[in-house]
N, C-alpha and C positions, 0 to 999 in steps of 0.2 A: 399560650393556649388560644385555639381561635376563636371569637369575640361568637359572640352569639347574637343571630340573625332572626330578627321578627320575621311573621307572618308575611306575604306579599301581598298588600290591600288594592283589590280591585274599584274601580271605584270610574262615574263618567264625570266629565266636568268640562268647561268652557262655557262660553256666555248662553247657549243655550243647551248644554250638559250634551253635547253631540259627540264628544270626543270619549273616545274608551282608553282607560291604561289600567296601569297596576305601577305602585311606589312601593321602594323599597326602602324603606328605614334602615340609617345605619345607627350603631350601640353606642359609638364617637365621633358623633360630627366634626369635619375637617377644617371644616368652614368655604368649603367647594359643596355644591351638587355637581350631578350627572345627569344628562338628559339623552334618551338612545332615543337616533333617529333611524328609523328602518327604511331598506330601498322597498321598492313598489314591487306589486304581481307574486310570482311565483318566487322571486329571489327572498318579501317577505318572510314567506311560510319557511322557506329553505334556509334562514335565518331565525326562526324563533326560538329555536331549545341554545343556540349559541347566545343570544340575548338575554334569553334566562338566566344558563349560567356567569354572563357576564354582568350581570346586575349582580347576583349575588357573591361575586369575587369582588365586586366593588364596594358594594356595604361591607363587606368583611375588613376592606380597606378601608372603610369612615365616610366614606360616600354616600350621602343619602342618594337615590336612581328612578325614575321616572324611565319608562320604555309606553310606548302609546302606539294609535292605529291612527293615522291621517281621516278625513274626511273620505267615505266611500269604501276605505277598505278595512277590514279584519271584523271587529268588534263595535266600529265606531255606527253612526248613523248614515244611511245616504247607500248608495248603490255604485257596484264598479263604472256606469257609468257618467257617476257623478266625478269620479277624481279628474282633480283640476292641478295641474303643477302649483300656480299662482297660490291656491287655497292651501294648498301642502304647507308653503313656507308659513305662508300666515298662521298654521296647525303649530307648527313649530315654537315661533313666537309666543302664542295662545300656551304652549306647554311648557317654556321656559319659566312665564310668569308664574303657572299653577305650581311649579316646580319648589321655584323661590316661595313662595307661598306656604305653602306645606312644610320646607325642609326650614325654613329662616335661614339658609345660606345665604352671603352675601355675593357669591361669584357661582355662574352657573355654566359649566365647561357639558360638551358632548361630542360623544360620539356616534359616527354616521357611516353606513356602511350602501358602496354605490350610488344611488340616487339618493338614498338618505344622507350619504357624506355631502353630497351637493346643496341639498336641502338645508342643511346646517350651515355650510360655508357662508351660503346667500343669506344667511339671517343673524349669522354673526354680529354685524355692528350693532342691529338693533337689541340683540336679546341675550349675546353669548359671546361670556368672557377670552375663550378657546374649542381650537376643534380637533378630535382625533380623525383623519378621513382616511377611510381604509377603500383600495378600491373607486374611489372616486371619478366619474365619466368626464373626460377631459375632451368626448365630441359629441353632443347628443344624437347630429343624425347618420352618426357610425352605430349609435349602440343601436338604436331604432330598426337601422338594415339589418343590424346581428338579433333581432329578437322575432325582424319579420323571417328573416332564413331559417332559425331554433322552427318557427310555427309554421313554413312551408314544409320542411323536413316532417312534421310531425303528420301534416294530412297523409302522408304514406307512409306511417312508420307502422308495418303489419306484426311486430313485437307488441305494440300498446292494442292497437285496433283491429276487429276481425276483418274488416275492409276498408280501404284507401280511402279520400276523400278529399280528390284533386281539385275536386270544384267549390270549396270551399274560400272564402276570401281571407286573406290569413290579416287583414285590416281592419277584421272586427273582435280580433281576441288574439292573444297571447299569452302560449302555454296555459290554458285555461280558465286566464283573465280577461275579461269584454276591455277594450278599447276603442279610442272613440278619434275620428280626425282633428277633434282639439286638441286632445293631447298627444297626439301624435305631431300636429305645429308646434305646442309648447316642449316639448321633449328635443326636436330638433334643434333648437337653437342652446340647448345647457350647453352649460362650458365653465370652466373652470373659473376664480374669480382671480383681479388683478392682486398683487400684493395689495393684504391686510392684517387683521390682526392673526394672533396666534395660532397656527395649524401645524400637525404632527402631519405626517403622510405615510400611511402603510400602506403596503403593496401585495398584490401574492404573487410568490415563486411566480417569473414566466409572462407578468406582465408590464409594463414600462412605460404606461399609458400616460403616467402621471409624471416622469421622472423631469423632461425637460422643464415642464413646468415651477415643479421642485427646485430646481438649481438654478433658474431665474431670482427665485426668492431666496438663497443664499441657503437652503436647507435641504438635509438630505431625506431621502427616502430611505423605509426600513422594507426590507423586502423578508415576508412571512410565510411559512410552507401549511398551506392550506389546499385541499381537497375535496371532491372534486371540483375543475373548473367551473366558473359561472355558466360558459359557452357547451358544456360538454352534453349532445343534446343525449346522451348512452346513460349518463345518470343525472338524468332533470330532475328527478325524482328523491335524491336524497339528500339531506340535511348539509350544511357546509359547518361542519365542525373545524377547530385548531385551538389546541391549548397553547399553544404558541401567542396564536394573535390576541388570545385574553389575557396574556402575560404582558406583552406586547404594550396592546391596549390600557392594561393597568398602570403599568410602568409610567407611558406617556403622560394619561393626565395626572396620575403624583406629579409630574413633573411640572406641569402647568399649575398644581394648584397653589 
């Protein structure tokens, strides 16, 4: 019978309460938490009902789960053009502790999706036992070129808009995100980190971005049929769902914990 799942308590917290999340309680602690790091801009939003459901396949699995808004975006405090990569990871860290906190887990594993998997990687040693990274940016200023092409495409995409709008600088926003030339420096240089601790790597169908990487470290890649693409600028607009990659994803950190 499936275990029965508390309320999801929203709730702000960090040293000056700036941070927005929601915990999720689980019925029998594993003695693991979970902490979901989310990518940035639009790939967020286009990720939150899949976070949802995937917090709540994991309590169901004994997982207490923490899912949060970095500095500047979602729910949290600060302005889109306050997001800072640096402050990101640090947001991380900041939510592993509130995590262990909350849950009295002794081991706090998470999982990251794109710039959130990156996010985690790089905060690993300090904060987190293991990482599930799905999608993970293996060059920052390839993703950079592909989000400014997604937002040059879009000043003349006459489906969305009743007229073009070629003179717009597509270096101030992304897919309907403000960005800013800091983070745009900082973004460019992410990249993968060297072997360290524990990391799971998922992939979707079609992309391979991670795979060298992977095999340097003596570990494979899972590759998961998730739709639609990140890059696909025809449906920016809809949710990345896959019960695959929540199966996926649960499977893994059982594993790690």
């Amino acid at each position: 019978m499936k275990a029965r799942i508390e309320a999801d308590l929203p709730f702000y917290f960090g040293p000056g309460r700036e941070l927005f999340g929601f915990y999720h309680p689980a019925p029998a602690a594993s003695g693991a938490a979970v902490l979901l790091c989310p990518p940035l801009g639009a790939e967020q939003i286009r990720c939150h009902r899949l976070y949802r459901q995937l917090a709540h396949a994991l309590a169901e699995a004994g997982f207490p789960v923490l899912r949060f808004d970095y500095y500047g975006t979602g729910d949290s405090a600060g302005h889109g053009r306050d997001v800072d990569w640096t402050r990101c990871l640090a947001d991380v860290a900041t939510a592993a502790t509130e995590l262990r906190a909350r849950s009295g887990a002794q081991r706090i594993l998470a999982f990251g999706t794109r710039l959130g998997a990156n996010a985690a990687l790089d905060a690993t040693d300090a904060a987190l036992a293991g990482v599930v990274a799905w999608d993970a940016i293996a060059d920052g200023a390839a993703l950079v070129g592909e989000l400014d092409r997604m937002q040059d495409a879009l000043k003349v995409d006459l489906n969305r808009f009743d007229q073009a709008r070629p003179e717009l600088d597509v270096r101030l926003e992304w897919q309907g995100f403000e960005t800013t030339e800091h983070l745009r420096a900082q973004l460019s240089v992410v990249g993968l980190p060297a072997l360290g601790p524990r990391t799971a790597w998922l992939v979707s169908k079609g992309s391979d971005a991670v795979s060298e990487h992977a095999d340097r470290q003596g570990r494979s890649v899972e590759a998961i049929d998730v739709a639609p693409r990140w890059d696909d600028i025809d449906r920016l607009e809809m949710a990345i769902l896959s019960h695959p990659l929540i199966d996926a994803a649960r499977r893994r950190l059982r594993e790690m914990a």
